[in-house]
Structure formats: C-alpha cells, structure tokens
C-alpha positions as CSV (number, residue, x, y, z in Angstrom):
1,X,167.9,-95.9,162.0
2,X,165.6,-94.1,159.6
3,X,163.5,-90.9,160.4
4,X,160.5,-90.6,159.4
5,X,159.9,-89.6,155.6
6,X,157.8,-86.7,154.5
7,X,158.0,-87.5,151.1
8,X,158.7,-90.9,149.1
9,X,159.7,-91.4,145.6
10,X,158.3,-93.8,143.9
11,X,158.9,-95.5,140.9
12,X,156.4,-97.6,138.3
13,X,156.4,-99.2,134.9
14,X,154.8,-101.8,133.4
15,X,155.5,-103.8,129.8
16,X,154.3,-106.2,127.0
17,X,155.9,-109.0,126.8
18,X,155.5,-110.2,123.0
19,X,157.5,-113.8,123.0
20,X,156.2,-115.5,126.1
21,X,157.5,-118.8,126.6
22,X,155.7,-121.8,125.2
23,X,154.7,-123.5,128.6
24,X,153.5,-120.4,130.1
25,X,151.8,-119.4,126.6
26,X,149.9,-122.7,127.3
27,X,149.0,-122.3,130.8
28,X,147.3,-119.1,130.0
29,X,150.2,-116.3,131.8
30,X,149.4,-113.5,131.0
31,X,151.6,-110.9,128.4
32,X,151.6,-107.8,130.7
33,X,153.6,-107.0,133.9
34,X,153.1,-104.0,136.2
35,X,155.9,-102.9,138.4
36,X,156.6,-100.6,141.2
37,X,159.2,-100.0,143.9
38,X,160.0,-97.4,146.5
39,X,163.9,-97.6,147.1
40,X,163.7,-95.8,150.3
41,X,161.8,-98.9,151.8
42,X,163.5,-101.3,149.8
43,X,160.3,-102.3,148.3
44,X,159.9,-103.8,144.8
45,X,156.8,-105.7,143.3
46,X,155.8,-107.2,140.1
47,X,153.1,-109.2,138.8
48,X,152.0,-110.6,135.5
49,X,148.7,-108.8,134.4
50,X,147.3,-108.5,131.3
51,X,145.4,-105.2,129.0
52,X,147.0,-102.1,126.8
53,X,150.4,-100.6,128.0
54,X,148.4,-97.7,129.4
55,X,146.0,-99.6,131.2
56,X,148.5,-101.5,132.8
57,X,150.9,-98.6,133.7
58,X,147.4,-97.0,135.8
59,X,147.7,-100.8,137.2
60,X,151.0,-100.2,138.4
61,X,150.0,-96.7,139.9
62,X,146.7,-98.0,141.5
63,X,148.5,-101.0,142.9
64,X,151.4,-98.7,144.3
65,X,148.8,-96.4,145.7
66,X,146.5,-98.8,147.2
67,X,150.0,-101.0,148.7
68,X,151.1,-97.4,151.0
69,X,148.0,-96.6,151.8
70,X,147.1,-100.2,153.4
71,X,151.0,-101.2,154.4
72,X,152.6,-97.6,155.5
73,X,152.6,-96.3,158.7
74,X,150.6,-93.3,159.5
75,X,151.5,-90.2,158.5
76,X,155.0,-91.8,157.2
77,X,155.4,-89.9,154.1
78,X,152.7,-87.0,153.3
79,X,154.2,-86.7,149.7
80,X,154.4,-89.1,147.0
81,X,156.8,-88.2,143.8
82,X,155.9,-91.0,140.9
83,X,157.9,-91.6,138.8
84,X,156.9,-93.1,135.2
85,X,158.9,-94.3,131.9
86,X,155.5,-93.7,129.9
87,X,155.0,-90.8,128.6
88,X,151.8,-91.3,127.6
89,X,151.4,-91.6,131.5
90,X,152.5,-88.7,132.5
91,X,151.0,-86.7,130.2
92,X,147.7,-88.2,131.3
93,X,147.7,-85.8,134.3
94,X,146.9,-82.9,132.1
95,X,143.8,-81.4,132.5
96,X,142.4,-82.2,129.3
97,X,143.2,-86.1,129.3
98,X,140.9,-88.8,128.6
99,X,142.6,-91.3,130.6
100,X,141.4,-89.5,134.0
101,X,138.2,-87.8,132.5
102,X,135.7,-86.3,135.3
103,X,133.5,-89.1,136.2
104,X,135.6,-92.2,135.3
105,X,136.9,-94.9,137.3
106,X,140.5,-94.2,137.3
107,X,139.3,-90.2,138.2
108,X,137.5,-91.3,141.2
109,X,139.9,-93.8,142.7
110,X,142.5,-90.4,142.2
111,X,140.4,-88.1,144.0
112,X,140.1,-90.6,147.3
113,X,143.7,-91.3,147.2
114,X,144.7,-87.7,146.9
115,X,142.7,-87.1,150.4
116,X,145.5,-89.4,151.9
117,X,148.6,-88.1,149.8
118,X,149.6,-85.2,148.0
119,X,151.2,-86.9,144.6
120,X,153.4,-85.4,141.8
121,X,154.1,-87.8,138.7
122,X,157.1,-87.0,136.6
123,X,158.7,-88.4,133.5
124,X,162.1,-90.2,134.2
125,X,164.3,-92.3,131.7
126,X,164.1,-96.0,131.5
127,X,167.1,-96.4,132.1
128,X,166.7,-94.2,135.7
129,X,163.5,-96.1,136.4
130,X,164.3,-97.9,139.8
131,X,161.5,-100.7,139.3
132,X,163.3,-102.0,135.9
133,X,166.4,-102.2,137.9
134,X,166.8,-106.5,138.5
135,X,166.1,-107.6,142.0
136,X,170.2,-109.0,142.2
137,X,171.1,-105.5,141.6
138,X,168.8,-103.6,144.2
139,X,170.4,-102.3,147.2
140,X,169.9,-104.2,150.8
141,X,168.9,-102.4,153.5
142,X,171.4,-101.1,155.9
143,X,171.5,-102.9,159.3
144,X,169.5,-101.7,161.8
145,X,167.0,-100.4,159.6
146,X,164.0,-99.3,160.9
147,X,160.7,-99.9,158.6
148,X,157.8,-97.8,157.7
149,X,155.9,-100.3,156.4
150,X,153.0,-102.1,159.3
151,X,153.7,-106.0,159.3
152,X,151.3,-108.3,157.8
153,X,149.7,-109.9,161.0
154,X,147.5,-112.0,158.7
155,X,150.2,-113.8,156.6
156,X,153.3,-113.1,159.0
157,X,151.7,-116.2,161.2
158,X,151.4,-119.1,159.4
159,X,153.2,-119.9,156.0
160,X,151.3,-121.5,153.1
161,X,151.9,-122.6,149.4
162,X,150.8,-120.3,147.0
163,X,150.5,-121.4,143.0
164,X,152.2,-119.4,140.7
165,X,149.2,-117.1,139.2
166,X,148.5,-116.4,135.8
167,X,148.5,-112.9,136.5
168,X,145.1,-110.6,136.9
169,X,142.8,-108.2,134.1
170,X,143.1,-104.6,134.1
C-alpha cells in the first residue's frame, strides 16, 4: 500500500528534435517535445510541442503543474521538488530573471500554483533525469498499489479513437 506523500519529486525536460522524419516533417509534427514524470506515481507524459528550448521546458513545468493540481488527490503531497536538465531553467527562478519577470504570464500562472503547493526546482544531470528514462525501462508499480492520482470519470467510461496530434504552440 502507499501512504500518503507529503512531498513528490518530480522530474521535467523538454528537447529539439533537429532531424524529424520525412513523413512527419510533411504532416506538419511539430520539432519540440515536453516531458515530465513523477516516479513515485508511476507517471510519465510527453507530447510533441513546438517553440525555443526554454519556452518549452516552462511547457513541461506548466503542464506538470496544471496535471497534479487537476489529477492528485487532495492534500496528497504539499511539496513539489522539480527537477530540471536546463540550466537555463533553473536559474530562471532567481530573482532577477526575465523568464518569470513581475507581471508576465508565466509569473502569474507561478504565483496561483504556489497557493496550492510549495515547489523547489533544482538542477539534476541528464543522465539522472527520470522523464528521459525510456518507457520499457520505467519501473511498474508494485501490486497492490494504492494511487494518488483521482480517476478520469470523463474518459474512464467510454473509449474512443484519438488521431495522432501534431503536437501544440508554446
């Protein structure tokens, strides 16, 4: 069984892919991806997106953020610790940044998540980043496992095709 989580590590990354396969090059996919997992939960997710490497790495934190608030239980982890390959990233928490300047976008949508969660964002290798880690080599869940995550009434009823997207704009 698992007890209930204070805290959560939490892993994100996102990349430029520069050779993108002919096909998809014609259908219009986009070069970016934005990652992010939570090992604890065994959740990992990545989508095709595209803009700048930092623009997409806020993506992957936004889309992170946004995915616990709406999917984890209540008061299931107070305490988020984020873990990011980019520098750049990290380094964008410091007071003087102007990737989270007072008054922009990505400020605001910070200060209402940081009423739900209290969040540290840290620096870790790439090679100790859990979202670049492939999906065949991720850890299951042990039996018996008890989630923290609230199901998805909406789509956990009725099963539907869903296209491959092209990915979204940052």
């Amino acid at each position: 069984m698992h007890k209930q989580a204070s805290s959560l590590r939490c892993y994100i990354a996102s990349t430029l892919l520069t050779n993108l396969d002919p096909f998809l090059e014609r259908e219009g996919f986009c070069h970016g991806l934005v990652m992010f997992a939570v090992p604890e939960i065994g959740l990992m997710f990545r989508c095709r997106a595209e803009g700048e490497r930092i623009d997409l790495e806020f993506g992957a934190f936004f889309s992170l953020l946004k995915f616990l608030k709406t999917y984890l239980v209540k008061d299931a982890a107070r305490e988020l610790y984020v873990c990011s390959s980019n520098p750049e990233f990290v380094l964008s928490f410091r007071p003087i940044s102007r990737h989270l300047a007072k008054g922009t976008t990505r400020e605001v949508l910070l200060r209402d998540y940081l009423r739900d969660y209290l969040i540290q964002v840290g620096f870790v290798e790439s090679q100790n980043n859990r979202c670049l880690t492939s999906p065949v080599e991720y850890p299951s869940l042990p039996e018996g496992f008890k989630t923290i995550l609230k199901p998805n009434v909406r789509s956990d009823k009725r099963s539907e095709f869903k296209p491959f997207q092209r990915g979204i704009r940052l």
